[in-house]
C-alpha positions, 0 to 999 in steps of 0.5 A: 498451494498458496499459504499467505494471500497478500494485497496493496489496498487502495484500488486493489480492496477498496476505493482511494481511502475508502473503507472496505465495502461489505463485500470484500470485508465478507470475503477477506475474513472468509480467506482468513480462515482458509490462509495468512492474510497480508495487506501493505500499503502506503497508508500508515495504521490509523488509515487502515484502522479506518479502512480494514481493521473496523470493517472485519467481521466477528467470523474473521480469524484476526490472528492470521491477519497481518498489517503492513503499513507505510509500504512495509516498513512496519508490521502489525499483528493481532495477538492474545486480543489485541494489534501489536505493531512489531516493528518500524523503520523510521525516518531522522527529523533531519531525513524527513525535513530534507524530503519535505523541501525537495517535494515542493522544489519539485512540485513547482519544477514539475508545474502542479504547484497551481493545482486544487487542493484538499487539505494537506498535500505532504504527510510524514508516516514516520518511516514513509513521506507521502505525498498526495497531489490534490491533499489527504481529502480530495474527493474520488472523482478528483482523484480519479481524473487527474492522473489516470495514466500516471504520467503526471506522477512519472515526470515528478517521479523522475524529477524527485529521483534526481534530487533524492538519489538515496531515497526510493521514490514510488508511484502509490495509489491515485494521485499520490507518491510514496517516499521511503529509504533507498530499498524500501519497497514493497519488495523490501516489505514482503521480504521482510514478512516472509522472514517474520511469518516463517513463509518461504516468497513462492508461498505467497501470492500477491495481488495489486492494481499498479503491477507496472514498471515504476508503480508502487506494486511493482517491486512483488513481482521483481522479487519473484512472487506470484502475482495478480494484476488487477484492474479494480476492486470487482476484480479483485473480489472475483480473484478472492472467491476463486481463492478461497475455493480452492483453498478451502479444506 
């Protein structure tokens, strides 16, 4: 029996950058008191302040809930009342600099730089760079049809690789890619949250939508969890209802 359920957000709980709808909100505090709850994204706390944390419900058991953002690099937990972050791995001004120059050589040798864009395209995380194609607030039917088969990421993925050899570079949510220290992955982060919660890795269950070669969940899986793909968030909620009724006592 699985005693932690860990989750990637953005496609797998909830759209791009969207807040939890009530369903999955219900069904999340529903499993927190069934099971440790782990979310790890890309997204640094103030987005999941917005995203997760806000939509809990009072009945949710917030002191099994971790938050790991910036694909793991720091962890947040809520205790005595209140989140505390516990840690954070973050970048040199210098690292961040250099990451930002080789992200629009890059985009330009890629040919995107022409692209539409809403709001900014790069955001420093502190121990993550993230860059999003069509910016922080391109709306969802952008999003959705500019790289559905990711292809467009893959060839600025490997692009990136070339000119960033000691850094990780991952596909992440619609249209973005996540850039963080050379082992920094979502594999470095569970590892890392196993050790902190005291959780041995077959414990754990994970579940994402981009459990592919080259996407953002799939380092889980190489570090030998068990794993759900799955498609979309409706995916995702009946996975949910089925765990909490077999881990209900």
């Amino acid at each position: 029996m699985k005693k932690l359920i860990a989750f990637d957000l953005d496609g797998t709980l909830a759209l791009s950058k969207q807040p939890l709808d009530d369903e999955m909100a219900d069904l999340l505090a529903k499993l927190t008191n069934v099971a440790l709850v782990d979310i790890i994204s890309g997204g640094d706390w103030p987005q999941f302040q917005k995203q997760v944390v806000s939509r809990m419900p009072g009945y949710a058991k917030l002191d099994n809930f971790i938050i790991q953002p910036t694909t793991g690099t720091k962890l947040y937990r809520h205790q005595d009342g209140a989140w505390h972050q516990l840690y954070a791995d973050l970048f040199t001004a210098e690292e961040s600099e250099k990451i930002r120059t080789a992200l629009k050589t890059a985009v330009e040798q890629a040919g995107y730089a022409g692209e539409k864009t809403w709001g900014e395209q790069i955001e420093d995380r502190g121990s993550q760079v993230t860059f999003s194609a069509l910016g922080q607030q391109a709306p969802l039917e952008a999003k959705d049809t500019w790289d559905p088969d990711h292809e467009k990421r893959k060839k600025l993925q490997a692009i990136l690789q070339g000119m960033l050899p000691d850094l990780s570079i991952n596909i992440g949510g619609s249209t973005s890619i996540d850039i963080t220290r050379k082992g920094v992955d979502k594999a470095y982060g569970l590892k890392h949250l196993s050790e902190t919660m005291g959780v041995a890795l077959d414990d754990i269950l994970f579940l994402g939508d981009a459990i592919f070669p080259g996407g953002n969940d799939y380092p889980a899986k190489t570090l030998g969890l068990d794993t759900v793909r799955v498609r979309d968030v409706a995916e995702t909620k009946s996975v949910v209802t089925g765990l909490i009724a077999c881990l209900k006592p």
